[in-house]
NUDO-99752 format. One record per residue (C-alpha): x, y, z. Coordinates in steps of 0.02 Angstrom, whole numbers, plus 50000, padded with zeros to 5 digits. Layout:
# NUDO-99752
XYZ...
This chain:
# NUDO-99752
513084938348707512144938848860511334927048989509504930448990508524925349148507884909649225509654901349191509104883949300509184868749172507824854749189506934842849075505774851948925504444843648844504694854848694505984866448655505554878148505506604884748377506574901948290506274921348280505784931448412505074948348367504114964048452502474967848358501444985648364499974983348258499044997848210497204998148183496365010648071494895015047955495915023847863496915011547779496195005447621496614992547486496744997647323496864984447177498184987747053499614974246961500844986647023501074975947173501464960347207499834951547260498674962647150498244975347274499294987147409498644995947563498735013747547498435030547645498295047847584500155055847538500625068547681499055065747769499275063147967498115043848003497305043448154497525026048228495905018048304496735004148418498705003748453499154986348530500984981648583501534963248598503014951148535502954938048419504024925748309503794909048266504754902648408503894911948529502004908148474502354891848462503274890548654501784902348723500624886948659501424872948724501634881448891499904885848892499184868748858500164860148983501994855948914503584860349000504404874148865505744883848809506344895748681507734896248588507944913148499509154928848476508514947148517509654963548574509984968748741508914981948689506774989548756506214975448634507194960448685506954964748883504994963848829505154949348738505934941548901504604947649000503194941248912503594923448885504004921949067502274927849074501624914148974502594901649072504024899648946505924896349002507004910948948508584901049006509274897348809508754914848747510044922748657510364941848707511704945548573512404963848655512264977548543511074969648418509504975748383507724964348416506794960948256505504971748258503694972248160502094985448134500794980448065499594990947985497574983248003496184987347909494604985248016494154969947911495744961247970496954962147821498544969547849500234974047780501724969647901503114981147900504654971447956506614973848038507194954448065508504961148154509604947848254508484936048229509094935148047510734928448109510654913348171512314901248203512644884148256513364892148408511714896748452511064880748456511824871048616511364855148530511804846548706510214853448760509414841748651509744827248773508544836148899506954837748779505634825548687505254836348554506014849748469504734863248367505864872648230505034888048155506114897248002507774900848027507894913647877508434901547745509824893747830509724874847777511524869247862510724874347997509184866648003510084850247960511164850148102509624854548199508844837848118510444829348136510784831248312508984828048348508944810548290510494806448377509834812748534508244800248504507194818348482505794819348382505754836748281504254847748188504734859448066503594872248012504844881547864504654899047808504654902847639506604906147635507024888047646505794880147530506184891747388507584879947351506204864947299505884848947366507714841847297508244855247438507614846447581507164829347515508694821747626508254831647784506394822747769506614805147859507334815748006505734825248009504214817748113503054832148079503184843647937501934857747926501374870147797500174878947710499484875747554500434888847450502104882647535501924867147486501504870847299503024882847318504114865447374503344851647252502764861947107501324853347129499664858947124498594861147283496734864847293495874864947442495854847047491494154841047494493304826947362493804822747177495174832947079495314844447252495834827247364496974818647224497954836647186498304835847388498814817547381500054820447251501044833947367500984821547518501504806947407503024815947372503464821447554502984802947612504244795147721503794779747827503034787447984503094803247984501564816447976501314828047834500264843147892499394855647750498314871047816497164881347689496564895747804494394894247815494584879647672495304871647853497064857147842497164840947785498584828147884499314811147794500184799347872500964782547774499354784347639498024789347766497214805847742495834815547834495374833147824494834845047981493534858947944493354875448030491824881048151491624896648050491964910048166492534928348136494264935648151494874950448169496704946648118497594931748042499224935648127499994921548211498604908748144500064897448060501074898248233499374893548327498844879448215500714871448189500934871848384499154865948423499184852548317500734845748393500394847648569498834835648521499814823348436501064823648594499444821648724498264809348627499604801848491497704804348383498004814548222495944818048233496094825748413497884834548339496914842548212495674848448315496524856748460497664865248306496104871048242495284877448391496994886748437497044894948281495234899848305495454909148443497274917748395496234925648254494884933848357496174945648446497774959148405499254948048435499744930748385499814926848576498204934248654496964922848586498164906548640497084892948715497094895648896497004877848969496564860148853495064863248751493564851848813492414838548712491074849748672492264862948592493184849248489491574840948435491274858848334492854851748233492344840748084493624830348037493084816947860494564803547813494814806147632
């Protein structure tokens, strides 16, 4: 392994947990979906067989859970760092670079020597929808001796994105968390909630935030999950966060345009969208999840949360990158006020 940059230790307000990756997304006309149950989600993005595609927009950036999520906090205020692996490789040094651009401390990276940086292209249709091609690399690899739980002592939040699966992991995470006094979010990846909710149910009273979206969570509960809204829609949605419920903690559900819905100890209330266009959905999840946490952390106001999540996400999806469109500063009154939020 290898000491990245900016090795100084201080107090974090956040220190987020996860993959780091180096994203080309590629932008063309030519790409076009194609309905068919040969694939997986009823239709695949193809190109013509031997044909050379010429690319309309080429845009490089990085990344990851872990690295969305830091680039938001650091934006809106917090003090942040990272903790992720990537190679001592082109990829990793950019990865380095550009959340010391965004403000983010690089000083528990993990530069594992000889290893390769995950690594993603994605290829974008001009209406947005994409297929991402993917390498996880290091970042697949994750070990307790990559967490310096000490570290722990020196932060009042930790944000833990998916660590491939790895469940140990993410309870020692928890574990050492709530013995340092630190409160944690987890947003999980599909790898660790394919186990069901029997999985995690004992890592859940560690948890202060959990967020997912709505197809994770049926995934977890084998539950159903509508869009949350009135009648069948709102009780389906209560039955999930009944479930999860554990005295305290916040229980975070997004559904894309259909907006989220948050519960906390039998209080529900759902947050609407403003409606606006994207261009690409990548990095939406990170930018809600992180949002919505840095407002709960500011205003201790699940409303306000949900609407500085929602304006974040907003404005990832209006750009190439899951960290161009990151709020630049703390979103003001009149841009919130665009945010319905209803208690259910």
């Amino acid at each position: 392994m290898i000491g990245c940059i900016d090795a100084s230790e201080s107090m974090y307000d956040v220190i987020t947990i996860g993959a780091a990756t180096r994203d080309v997304f590629l932008v063309s006309d030519k790409f076009i979906a194609l309905k068919s149950r040969k694939f997986g989600t009823g239709a695949g993005e193809c190109v013509a067989l031997g044909s050379k595609i010429d690319i309309d927009e080429l845009v490089l950036t990085t990344g990851g859970g872990a690295t969305n999520a830091a680039a938001t906090f650091a934006h809106l205020g917090f003090r942040t760092a990272t903790i992720c692996r990537i190679g001592d490789d082109s990829p990793g040094k950019d990865v380095v670079e550009d959340l010391t651009a965004q403000g983010v401390s690089t000083h528990l990276v993990r530069m594992m020597r000889g290893g390769e940086t995950a690594y993603s292209t994605l290829l974008t249709m001009k209406d947005g929808e994409r297929t991402a091609l993917v390498h996880r690399g290091t970042s697949s690899s994750f070990t307790q001796a990559d967490i310096p739980v000490s570290i722990f002592e020196q932060t009042r939040w930790i944000y833990l994105t998916s660590l491939g699966g790895n469940l140990p992991l993410v309870r020692k995470i928890a574990t050492a968390a709530q013995k340092a006094n630190v409160k944690i979010a987890w947003n999980p990846g599909g790898a660790e909630l394919k186990g069901g909710f029997a999985s995690i149910e004992t890592l859940l009273p560690m948890i202060s935030v959990l967020i997912m979206n709505r197809e994770e969570a049926m995934l977890l509960t084998k539950k159903s999950g509508l869009k949350a809204g009135s009648g069948s829609a709102g009780k389906d949605l209560t039955k999930i966060f009944e479930l999860l419920h554990t005295d305290g903690a916040v229980h975070l559900v997004t559904d894309g345009t259909n907006g989220s819905t948050v519960y906390r100890d039998g209080w529900m209330a759902h947050a609407g969208t403003s409606g606006v266009n994207g261009i690409s959905r990548t990095g939406a999840g990170d930018a809600f999840g992180s949002g919505f946490v840095a407002g709960l952390i500011k205003t201790e106001d699940l409303k306000e949360a949900l609407r500085v999540g929602t304006l974040n996400a907003e404005s990832v999806i209006q750009q190439f990158g899951a960290k161009k469109g990151i709020l630049k500063s703390w979103p003001g009154q009149l841009k919130k006020q665009r945010i319905k939020i209803s208690v259910l």
